[in-house]
N, C-alpha and C positions, 0 to 999 in steps of 0.2 A: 593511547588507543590500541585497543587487542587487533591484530589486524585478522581475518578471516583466511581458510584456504579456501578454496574454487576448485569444484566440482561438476562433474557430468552426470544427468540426469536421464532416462527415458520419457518425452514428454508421449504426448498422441501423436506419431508420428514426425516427432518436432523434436531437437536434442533441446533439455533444459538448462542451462548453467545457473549454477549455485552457489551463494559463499555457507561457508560453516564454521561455526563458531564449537567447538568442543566443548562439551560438558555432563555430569553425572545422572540429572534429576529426568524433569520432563523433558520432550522432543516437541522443540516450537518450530513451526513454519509461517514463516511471512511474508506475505502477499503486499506487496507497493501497488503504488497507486497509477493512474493513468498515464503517464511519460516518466515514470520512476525507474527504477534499476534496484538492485539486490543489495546495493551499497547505502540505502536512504536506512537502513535498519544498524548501521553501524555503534551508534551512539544508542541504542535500547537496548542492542546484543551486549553491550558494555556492560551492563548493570546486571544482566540475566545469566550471563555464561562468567566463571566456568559453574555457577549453580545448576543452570539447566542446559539442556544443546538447543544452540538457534541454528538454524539453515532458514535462509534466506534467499527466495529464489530470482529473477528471472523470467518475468511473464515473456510468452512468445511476440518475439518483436522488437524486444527489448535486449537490454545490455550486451549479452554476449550469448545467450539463446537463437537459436533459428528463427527465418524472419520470413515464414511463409508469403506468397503475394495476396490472401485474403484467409480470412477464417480469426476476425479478431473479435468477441464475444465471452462474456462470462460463461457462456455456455463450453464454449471451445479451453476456456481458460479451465475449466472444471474437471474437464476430461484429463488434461493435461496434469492438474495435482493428483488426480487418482493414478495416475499412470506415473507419477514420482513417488509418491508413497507406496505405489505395490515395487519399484525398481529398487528403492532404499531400504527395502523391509522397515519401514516406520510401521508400528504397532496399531496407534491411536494416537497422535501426535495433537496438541496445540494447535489451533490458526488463527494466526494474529495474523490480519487487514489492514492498511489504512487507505481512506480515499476507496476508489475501485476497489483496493484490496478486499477492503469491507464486506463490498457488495461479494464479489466472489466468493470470500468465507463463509459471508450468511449463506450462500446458496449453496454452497457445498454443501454444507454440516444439516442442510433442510432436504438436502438428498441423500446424503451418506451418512444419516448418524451414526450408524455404527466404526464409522472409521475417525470420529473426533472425539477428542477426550474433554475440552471446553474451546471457547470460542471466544478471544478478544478482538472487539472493533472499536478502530481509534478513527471516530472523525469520519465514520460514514455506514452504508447498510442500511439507510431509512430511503421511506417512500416520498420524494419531493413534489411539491406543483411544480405546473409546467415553467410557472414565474417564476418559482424558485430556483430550478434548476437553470434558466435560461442565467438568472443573477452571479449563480455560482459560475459558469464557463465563463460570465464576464473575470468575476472574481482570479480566476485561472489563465484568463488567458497571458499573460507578461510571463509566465512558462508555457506556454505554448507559444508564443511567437517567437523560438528558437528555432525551432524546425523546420529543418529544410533547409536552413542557411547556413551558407561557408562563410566563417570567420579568417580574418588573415593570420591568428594566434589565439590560442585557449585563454589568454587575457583577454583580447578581445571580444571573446565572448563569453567572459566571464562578468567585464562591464555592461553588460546589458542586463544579464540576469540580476545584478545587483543593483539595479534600477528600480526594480521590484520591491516597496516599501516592508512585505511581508518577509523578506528572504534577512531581516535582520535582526540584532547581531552575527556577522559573518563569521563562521568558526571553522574550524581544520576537518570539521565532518562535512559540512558543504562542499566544500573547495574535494576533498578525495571522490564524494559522491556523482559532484559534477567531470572530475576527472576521468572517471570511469566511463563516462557516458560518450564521450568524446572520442571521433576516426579523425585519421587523416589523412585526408584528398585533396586531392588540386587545389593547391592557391590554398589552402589551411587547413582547418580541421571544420566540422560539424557535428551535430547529434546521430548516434544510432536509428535515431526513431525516426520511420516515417511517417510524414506529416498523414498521407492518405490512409494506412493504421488505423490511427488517431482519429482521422474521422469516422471508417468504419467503426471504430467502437465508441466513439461518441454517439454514432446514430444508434447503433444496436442499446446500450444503457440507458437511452430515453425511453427502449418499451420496454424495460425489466421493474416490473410490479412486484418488490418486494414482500408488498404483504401478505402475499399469499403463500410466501414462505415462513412468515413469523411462526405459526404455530407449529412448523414442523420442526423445528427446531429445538432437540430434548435434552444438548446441554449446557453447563451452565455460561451463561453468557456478563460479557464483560464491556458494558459500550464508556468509552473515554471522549468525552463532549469539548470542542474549543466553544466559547464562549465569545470570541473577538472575528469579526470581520477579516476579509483578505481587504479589499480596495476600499468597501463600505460597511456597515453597522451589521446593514443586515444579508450581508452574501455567505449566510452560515452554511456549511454542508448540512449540519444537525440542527435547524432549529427546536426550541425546546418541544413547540406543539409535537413535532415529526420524533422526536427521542421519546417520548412521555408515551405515542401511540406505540414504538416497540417495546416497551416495558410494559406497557398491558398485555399486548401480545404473543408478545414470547416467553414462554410458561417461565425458563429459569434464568429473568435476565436482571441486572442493575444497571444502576445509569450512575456517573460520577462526573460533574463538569470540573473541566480544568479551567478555572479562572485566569483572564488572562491570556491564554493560549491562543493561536489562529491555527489556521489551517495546517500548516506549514510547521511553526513553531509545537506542535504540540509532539512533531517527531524529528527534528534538526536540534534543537533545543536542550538544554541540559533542565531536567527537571523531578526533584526528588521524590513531590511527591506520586508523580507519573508511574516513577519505579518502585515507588514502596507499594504502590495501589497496587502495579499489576506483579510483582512477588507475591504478596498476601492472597489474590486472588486464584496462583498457580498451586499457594499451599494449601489453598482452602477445601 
């Protein structure tokens, strides 16, 4: 495991922290997902760097970023990568999503085209029903029921997370990922993230109508589909109807399911063809 350095950002008023990955090619930036950290990207930066440079950030609220008392929003998240990429001098950088990440890079790169060079989304950036979405928080929640809560030891609350049928096989990029995420306060440790956050931007993402970003969106796009449920069959982030409608939509997009994969798994997970997919597509 290449281990990352950690960096200081300019967010919107908000300090960003960053990890980085060194490399010669393109400049990818990676957006995680709702209660993620900059550390879920470890095992993808593996396969891409030292080919291309990943920086990997740190949404506000998270990991080791500033933790305003409100303002949690793709909108607010948007402002915040524009305001990293004019502090880094990134050029036209890569954004690669997953989860939330998703939706924020679609929304970027449908406001900012000029500042994206292509656009991968892994496992999210589509317009859900209201069933469907309610399906997935279920699907999500056994990572959400961490927060907020003092553990007596990082074991111990590491035994819960791995409670979670999707969180498995357990690997050395989980275990660091989780590690990173972890304070410690009275009587043990807990999650960085606050739970109230999390709901703020759970409520805000239920009125972000994706589609009326599809068409704005002019470059080439890269959606990476799980195919497998988190708890059930069908608590997909992407179902296929909802993938099928952003590939009509967005003028230069592909779709490729990972068979197989869940939620989870399609970025924890060691998977070859995942990484030959999204090389080929950085070359292309």
């Amino acid at each position: 495991m290449s281990k990352p350095s950690m960096i200081k950002a300019k967010g919107n008023g908000v300090k960003i922290q960053l990890a980085l990955w060194k490399g010669k090619g393109k400049e990818i930036l990676c957006i995680h997902g709702l209660t993620a950290n900059c550390r879920c990207w470890d095992l993808v930066a593996s396969s891409l760097s030292p080919r291309h440079k990943v920086i990997a950030i740190d949404l506000r609220g998270r990991g080791l970023s500033g933790s305003p008392s409100s303002g949690y929003s793709v909108k607010h998240h948007c402002r915040d990568i524009l305001s990293v990429i004019d502090d880094l001098n990134l050029e036209r950088p890569v954004l690669m999503g997953h989860s939330l990440g998703a939706f924020i890079s679609l929304v970027f790169a449908a406001r900012y085209p000029k500042r994206v060079d292509c656009l991968i989304l892994l496992d999210g950036g589509g317009k859900l029903s209201k069933d469907q979405m309610d399906k997935v928080f279920v699907g999500i929640k056994p990572s959400l029921d961490r927060l907020g809560q003092i553990f007596p030891s990082f074991k111990s609350y590491l035994s819960l997370i791995k409670q979670a049928p999707f969180m498995h096989p357990w690997n050395s990029y989980l275990e660091t990922y989780f590690r990173y995420e972890v304070e410690e306060v009275a009587g043990g440790v807990r999650s960085r993230v606050d739970p109230q956050h999390i709901e703020e931007e759970s409520t805000n993402l239920r009125k972000v109508d994706t589609v009326q970003f599809y068409s704005k969106v002019l470059s080439p796009t890269l959606i990476l589909r799980a195919t497998k449920g988190m708890l059930a069959k069908d608590d997909l982030v992407l179902p296929e109807n909802v993938t099928e409608r952003m590939v009509r939509k967005i003028p230069n997009a592909k779709k490729v399911d990972l068979k197989g994969a869940n939620h989870y798994s399609i970025l924890f997970q060691p998977n070859k063809r995942r990484d030959q997919i999204i090389l080929k597509f950085l070359e292309g």
